[in-house]
C-alpha positions as CSV (number, residue, x, y, z in Angstrom):
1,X,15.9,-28.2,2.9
2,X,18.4,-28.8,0.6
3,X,16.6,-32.5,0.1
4,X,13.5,-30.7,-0.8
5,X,15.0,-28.8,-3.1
6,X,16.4,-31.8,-5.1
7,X,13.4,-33.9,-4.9
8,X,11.4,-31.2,-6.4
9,X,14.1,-30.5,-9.3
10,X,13.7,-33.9,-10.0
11,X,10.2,-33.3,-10.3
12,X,10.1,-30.5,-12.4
13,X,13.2,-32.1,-15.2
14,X,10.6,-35.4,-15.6
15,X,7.9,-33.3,-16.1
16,X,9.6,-31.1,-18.7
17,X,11.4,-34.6,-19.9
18,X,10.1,-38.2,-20.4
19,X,6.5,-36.5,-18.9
20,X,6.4,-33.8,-21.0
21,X,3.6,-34.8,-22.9
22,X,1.5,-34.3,-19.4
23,X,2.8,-30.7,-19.0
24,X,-0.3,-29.1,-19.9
25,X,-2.4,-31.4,-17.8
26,X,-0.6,-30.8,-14.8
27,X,-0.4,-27.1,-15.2
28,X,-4.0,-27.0,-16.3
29,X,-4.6,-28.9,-12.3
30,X,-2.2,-27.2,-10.3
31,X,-3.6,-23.7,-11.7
32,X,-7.3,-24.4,-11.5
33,X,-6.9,-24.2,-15.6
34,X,-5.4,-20.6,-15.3
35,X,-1.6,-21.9,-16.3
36,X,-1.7,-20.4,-20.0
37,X,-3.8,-17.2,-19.1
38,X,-0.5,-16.1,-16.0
39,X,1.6,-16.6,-19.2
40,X,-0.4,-14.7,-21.8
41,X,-1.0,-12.0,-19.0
42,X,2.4,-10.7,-20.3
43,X,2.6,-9.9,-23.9
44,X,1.9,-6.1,-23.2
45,X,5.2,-6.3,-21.4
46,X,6.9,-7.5,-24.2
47,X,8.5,-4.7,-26.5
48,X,9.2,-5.8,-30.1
49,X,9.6,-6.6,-32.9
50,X,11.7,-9.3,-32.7
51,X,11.3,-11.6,-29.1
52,X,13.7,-14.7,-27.8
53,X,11.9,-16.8,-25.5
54,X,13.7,-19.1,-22.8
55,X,12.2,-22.2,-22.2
56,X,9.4,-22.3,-24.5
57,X,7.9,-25.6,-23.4
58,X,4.8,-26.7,-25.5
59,X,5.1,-23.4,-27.2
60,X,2.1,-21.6,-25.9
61,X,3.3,-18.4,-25.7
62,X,5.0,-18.6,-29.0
63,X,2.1,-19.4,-30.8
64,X,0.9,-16.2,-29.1
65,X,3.5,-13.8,-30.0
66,X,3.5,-14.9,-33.4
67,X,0.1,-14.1,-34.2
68,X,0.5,-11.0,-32.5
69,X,2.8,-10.1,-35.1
70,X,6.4,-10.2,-33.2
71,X,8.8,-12.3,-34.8
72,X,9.6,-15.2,-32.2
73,X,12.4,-17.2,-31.8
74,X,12.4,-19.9,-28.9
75,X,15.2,-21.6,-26.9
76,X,15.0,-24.8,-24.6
77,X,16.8,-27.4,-23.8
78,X,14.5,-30.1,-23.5
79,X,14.2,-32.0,-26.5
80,X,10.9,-33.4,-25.8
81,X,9.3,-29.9,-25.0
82,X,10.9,-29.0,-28.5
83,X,9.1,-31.7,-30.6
84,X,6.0,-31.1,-28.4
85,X,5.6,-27.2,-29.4
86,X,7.0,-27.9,-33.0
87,X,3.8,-30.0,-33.7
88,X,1.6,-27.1,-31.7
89,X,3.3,-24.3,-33.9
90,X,2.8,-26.8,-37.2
91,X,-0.9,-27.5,-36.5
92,X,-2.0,-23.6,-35.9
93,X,-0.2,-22.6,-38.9
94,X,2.4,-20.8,-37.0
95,X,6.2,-20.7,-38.7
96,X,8.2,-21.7,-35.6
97,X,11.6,-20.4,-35.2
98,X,12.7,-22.6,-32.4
99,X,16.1,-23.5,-31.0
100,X,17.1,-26.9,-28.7
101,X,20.1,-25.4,-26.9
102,X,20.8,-24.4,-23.3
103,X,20.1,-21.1,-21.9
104,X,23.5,-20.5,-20.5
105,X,25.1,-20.5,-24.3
106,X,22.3,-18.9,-26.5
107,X,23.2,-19.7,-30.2
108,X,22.5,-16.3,-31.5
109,X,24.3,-13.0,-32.1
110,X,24.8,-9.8,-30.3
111,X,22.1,-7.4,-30.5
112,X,19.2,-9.3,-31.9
113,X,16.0,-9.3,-29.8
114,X,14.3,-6.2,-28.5
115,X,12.8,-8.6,-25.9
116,X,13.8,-12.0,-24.1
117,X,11.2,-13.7,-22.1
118,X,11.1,-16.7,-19.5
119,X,7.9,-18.1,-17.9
120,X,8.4,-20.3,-14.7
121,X,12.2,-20.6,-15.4
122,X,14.1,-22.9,-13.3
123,X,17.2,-21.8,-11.5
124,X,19.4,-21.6,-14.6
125,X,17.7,-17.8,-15.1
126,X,19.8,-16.6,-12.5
127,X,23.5,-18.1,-13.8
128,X,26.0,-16.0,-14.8
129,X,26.4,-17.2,-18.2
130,X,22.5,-17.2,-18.4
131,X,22.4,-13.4,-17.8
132,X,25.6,-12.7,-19.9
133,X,24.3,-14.6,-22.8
134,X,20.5,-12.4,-22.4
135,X,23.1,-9.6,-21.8
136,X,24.8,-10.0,-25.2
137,X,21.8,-11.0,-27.8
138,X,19.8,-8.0,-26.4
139,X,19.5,-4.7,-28.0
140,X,20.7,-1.5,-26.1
141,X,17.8,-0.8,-24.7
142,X,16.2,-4.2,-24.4
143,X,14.0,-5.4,-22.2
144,X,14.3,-8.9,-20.3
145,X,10.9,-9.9,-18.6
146,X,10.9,-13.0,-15.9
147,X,7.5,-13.9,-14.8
148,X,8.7,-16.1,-11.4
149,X,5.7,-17.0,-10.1
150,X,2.2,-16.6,-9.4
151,X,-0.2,-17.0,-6.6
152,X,-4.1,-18.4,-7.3
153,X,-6.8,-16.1,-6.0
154,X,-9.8,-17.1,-4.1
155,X,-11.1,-19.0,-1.6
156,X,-11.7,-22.3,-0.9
157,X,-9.6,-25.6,0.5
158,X,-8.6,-25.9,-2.7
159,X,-7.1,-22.8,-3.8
160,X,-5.5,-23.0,-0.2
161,X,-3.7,-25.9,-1.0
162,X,-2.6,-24.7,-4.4
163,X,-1.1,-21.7,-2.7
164,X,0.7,-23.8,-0.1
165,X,2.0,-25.9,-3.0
166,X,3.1,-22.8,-4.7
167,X,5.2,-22.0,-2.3
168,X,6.4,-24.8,-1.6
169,X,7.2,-25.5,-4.9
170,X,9.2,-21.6,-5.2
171,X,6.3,-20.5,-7.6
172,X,5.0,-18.2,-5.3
173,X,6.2,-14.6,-4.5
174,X,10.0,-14.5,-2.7
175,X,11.2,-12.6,0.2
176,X,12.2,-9.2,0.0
177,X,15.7,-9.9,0.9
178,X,16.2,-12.2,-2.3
179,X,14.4,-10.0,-4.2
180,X,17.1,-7.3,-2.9
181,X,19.8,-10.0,-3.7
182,X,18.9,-10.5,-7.1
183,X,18.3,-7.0,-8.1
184,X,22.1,-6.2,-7.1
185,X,23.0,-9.4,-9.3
186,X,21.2,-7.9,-12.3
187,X,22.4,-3.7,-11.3
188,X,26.1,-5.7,-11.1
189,X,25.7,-6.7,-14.2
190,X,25.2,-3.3,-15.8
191,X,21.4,-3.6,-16.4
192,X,19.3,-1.0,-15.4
193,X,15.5,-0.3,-14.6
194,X,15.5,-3.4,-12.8
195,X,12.0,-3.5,-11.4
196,X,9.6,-6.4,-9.8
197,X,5.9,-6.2,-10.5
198,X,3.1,-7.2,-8.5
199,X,0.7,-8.1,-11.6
200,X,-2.6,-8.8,-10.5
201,X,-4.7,-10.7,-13.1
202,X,-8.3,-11.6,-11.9
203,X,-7.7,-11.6,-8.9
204,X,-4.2,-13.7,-9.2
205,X,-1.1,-12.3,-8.4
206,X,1.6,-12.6,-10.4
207,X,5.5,-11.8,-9.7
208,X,7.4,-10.2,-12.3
209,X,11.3,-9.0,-12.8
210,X,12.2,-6.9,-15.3
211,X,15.2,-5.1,-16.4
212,X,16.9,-3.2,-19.3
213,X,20.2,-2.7,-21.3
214,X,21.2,0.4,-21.4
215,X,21.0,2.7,-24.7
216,X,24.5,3.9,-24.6
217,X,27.6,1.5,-24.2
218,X,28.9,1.1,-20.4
219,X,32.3,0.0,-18.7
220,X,33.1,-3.5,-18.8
221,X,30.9,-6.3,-16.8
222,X,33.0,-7.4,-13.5
């Protein structure tokens, strides 16, 4: 297990490294071209008027939000995926506010986004200095909306396999248990409303966290 697990990390830092310039044509495949609509599905999720995005890849969803009328900012890591969505952002016109840093040390101060967002995040969404750096640039009362994973609909050998590779691959619903895990992680933490949504989008199933800062100041994080 814990071989698979590294082979497919591997997987996933070329893709979103040196092969970042095929990111879109893999997800378009794996997806049966759905991969941008799952991420889209979210905006009315997203509470604004000013958003931080985690791991903005080719910058899809930022393009989105900002023509939606939010004011965007955009953390990731990958320097590749951060040239790649700079050009997108530069050729539709869109003023990109976009950041090359690690999620566990956000460059940004306390209190400044009403909403952070991460699409298909890798394991680093669940370390501690991930969730205490979305805990501090949040807003009482902010929102922080995960989308995990997502699960094609239909029929067909196809669409079989996809879901096989999906979860396979941990982009597909997770068990109840770490669902329970996680949701203590984020209630230890002092964030409240924590809540996972089955999404269903034409048929698809999507798998959605989502939890809030609370309005008034609370004890001191363990």
């Amino acid at each position: 297990m814990a071989r698979k697990v590294y082979l497919m990390e591997r997987v996933f830092w070329l893709l979103y490294h040196p092969f970042a310039w095929a990111y879109d044509f893999v997800s378009w495949v794996v997806s049966v071209g759905r991969w941008q609509k799952w991420v889209h599905s979210i905006v009315p999720l997203l509470e604004g008027p000013c958003i931080l995005e985690i791991g903005f890849g080719p910058g899809h969803l930022q393009t989105r939000l900002f023509k939606c009328g939010y004011r965007v900012f955009g953390v990731d890591e990958s320097p590749n995926m951060v040239n790649l969505a700079r050009r997108r952002l530069q050729r539709g016109g869109v003023l990109g506010q976009l950041v090359r840093a690690r999620a566990e040390a956000l460059p940004f101060r306390r209190d400044s986004f009403d909403t952070v967002v991460a699409t298909f995040p890798g394991n680093y969404i669940w370390a501690m200095d991930t969730l205490e750096g979305i805990w501090s640039v949040l807003r009482p009362g902010g929102r922080l909306v995960v989308l995990l994973g997502a699960v094609p609909g239909g029929e067909g050998l196809f669409v079989r396999a996809l879901r096989w590779l999906f979860r396979m691959t941990a982009q597909g619903p997770v068990s109840p248990e770490f669902q329970h895990r996680l949701t203590e992680h984020f209630l230890a933490r002092n964030y409240l409303n924590v809540a996972w949504k089955i999404s269903d989008y034409n048929g698809d199933q999507m798998l959605i966290l989502m939890a809030q800062k609370p309005l008034a100041p609370t004890a001191e994080k363990l």
